[in-house]
C-alpha positions in Angstrom: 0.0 0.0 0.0 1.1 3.3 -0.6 1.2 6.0 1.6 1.5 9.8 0.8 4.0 11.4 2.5 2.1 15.5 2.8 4.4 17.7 1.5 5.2 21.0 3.5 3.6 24.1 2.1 5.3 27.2 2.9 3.7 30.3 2.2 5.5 33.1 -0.2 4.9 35.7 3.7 6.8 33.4 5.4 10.0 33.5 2.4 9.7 37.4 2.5 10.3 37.3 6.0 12.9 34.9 6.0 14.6 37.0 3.4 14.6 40.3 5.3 15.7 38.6 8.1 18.8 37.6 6.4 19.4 40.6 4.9 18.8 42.7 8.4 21.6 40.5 9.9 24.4 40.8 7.0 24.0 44.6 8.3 24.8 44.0 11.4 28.1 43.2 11.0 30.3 45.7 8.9 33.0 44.9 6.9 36.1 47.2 7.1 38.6 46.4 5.0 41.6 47.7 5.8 40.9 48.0 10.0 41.0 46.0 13.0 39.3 45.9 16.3 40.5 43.4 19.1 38.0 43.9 22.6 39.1 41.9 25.3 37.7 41.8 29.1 38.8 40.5 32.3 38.0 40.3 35.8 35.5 38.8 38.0 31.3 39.4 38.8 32.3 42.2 41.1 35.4 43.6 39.1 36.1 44.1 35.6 38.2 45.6 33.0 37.5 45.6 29.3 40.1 47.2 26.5 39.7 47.8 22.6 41.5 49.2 20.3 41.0 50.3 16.9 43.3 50.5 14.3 44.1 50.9 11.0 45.9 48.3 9.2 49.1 48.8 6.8 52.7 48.4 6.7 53.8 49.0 10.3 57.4 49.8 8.5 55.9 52.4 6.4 56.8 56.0 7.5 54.0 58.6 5.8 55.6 61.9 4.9 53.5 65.0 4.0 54.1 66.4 0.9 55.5 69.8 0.6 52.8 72.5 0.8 54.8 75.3 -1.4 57.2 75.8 -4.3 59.8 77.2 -1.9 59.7 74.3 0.4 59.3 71.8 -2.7 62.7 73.7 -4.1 64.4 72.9 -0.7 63.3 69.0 -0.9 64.7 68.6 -3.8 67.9 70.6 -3.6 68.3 68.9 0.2 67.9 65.2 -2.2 70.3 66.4 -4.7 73.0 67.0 -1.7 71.8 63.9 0.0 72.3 61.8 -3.5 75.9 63.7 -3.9 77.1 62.7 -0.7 76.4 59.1 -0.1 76.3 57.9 -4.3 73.7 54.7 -3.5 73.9 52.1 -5.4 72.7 48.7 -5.9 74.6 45.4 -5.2 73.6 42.1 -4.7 74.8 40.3 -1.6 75.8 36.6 -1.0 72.2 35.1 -1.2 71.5 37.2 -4.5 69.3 39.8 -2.5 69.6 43.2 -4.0 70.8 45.8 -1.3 72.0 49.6 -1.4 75.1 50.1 -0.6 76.7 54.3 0.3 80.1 55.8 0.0 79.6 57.6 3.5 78.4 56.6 7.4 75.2 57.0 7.9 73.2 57.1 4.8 70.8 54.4 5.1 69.5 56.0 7.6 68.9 58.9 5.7 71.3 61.5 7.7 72.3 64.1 5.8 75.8 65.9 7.4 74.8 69.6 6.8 
């Protein structure tokens, strides 16, 4: 004998809602790319301490310079590069493991002193 087995019906309300459902949690959550946020908490019922910090992510080696903000000042960059470049002659040799590297004719060049 055969038996039917009823099959669910599910309304189309009760997809809507599923649907906005989903879609009102995906906003919950923002994506940054590019930043971090660690929180951490510790302590007891009675006592606690909690910490978060926010940051930015990037090259941590990375120095950011401002550019110059007028002719004058972009004339002394330059000129202070041109001594700079006159002084310490970089150039480019490869070192035992075949790992490019600059090299200077004078102490304390790379890390960008300039003697004046």
């Amino acid at each position: 004998m055969l038996t039917r087995c009823p099959r669910p019906s599910y309304s189309p309300s009760w997809l809507i809602i599923a649907i906005l459902v989903a879609i009102s949690v995906t906003g919950w959550t923002p994506a940054f790319a590019g930043h971090i946020e660690v929180s951490n908490c510790a302590g007891t019922w009675w006592m606690s301490s909690c910490v978060t910090i926010d940051k930015a992510l990037g090259d941590a080696y990375v120095r950011r310079v401002p550019e110059p903000f007028s002719e004058a000042d972009r004339s002394r960059a330059a000129e202070r590069d041109r001594r700079w470049v006159a002084r310490c002659r970089p150039v480019i040799v490869q070192d035992g493991y075949g790992v490019p590297r600059y090299r200077y004719a004078a102490p304390g060049c790379e890390f960008g002193v300039n003697k004046d």
